[in-house]
C-alpha positions in Angstrom: 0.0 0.0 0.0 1.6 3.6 -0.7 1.1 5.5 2.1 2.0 8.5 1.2 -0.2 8.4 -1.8 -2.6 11.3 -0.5 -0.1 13.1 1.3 -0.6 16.8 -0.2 -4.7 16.5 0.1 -4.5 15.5 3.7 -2.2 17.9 4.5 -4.5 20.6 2.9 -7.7 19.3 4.6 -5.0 19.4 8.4 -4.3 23.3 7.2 -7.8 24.1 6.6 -8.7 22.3 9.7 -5.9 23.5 12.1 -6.0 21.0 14.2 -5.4 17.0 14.3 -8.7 16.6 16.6 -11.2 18.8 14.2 -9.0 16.9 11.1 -9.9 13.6 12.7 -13.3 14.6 13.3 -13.9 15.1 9.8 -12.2 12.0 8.9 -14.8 10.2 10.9 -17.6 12.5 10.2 -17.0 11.7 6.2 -17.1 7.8 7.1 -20.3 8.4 9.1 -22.1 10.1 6.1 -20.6 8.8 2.8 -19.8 5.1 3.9 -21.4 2.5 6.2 -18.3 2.5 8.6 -20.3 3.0 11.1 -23.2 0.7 10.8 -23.8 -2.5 12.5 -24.7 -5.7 10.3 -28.5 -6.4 10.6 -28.2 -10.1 8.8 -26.4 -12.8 7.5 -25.9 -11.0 4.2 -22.9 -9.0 5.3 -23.5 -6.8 2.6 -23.7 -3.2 4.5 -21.3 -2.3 7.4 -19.4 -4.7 9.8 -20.4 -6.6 13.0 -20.1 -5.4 16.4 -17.0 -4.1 17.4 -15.3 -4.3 14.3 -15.0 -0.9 13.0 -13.9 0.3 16.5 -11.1 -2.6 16.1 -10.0 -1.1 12.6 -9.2 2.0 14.1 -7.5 0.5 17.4 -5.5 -1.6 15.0 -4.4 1.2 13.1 -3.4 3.4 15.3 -1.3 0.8 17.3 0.5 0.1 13.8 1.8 3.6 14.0 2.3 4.5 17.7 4.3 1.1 17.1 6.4 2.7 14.3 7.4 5.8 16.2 8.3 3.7 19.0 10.6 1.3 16.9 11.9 4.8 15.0 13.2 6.3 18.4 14.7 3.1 19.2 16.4 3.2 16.2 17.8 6.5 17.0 19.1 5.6 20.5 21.0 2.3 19.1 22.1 4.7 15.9 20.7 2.7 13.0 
């Protein structure tokens, strides 16, 4: 995955923002009304959102995948590699 892909238009939307928390909120706020992030399975079909706790383990995941990264970067730096 290229992570840096949408780099310049998030870093627009952060300026515009000013803030991580308001930039975050419309992050979540754009999943809430353009996607079904946010909704809860209703049958079997698993066509439209995710089941319980699932979407809330996405983001958990996520972010511990980063504030993983920064702490094996500082490590890094200590050891000098």
């Amino acid at each position: 995955m290229e992570s840096n892909k949408h780099d310049r238009l998030f870093l627009e939307i952060l300026k515009e923002q000013r803030s991580i928390v308001t930039f975050l909120d419309s992050v979540f706020g754009f999943l809430y009304r353009c996607t079904d992030f946010f909704q809860h399975q209703n049958d079997s079909s698993g066509k439209v959102g995710f089941p319980g706790g699932v979407a809330n383990g996405v983001v958990q995941k996520l972010f511990q995948r980063y504030e993983n990264q920064i702490h094996y970067e500082k490590q890094a730096a200590i050891l000098g590699n």
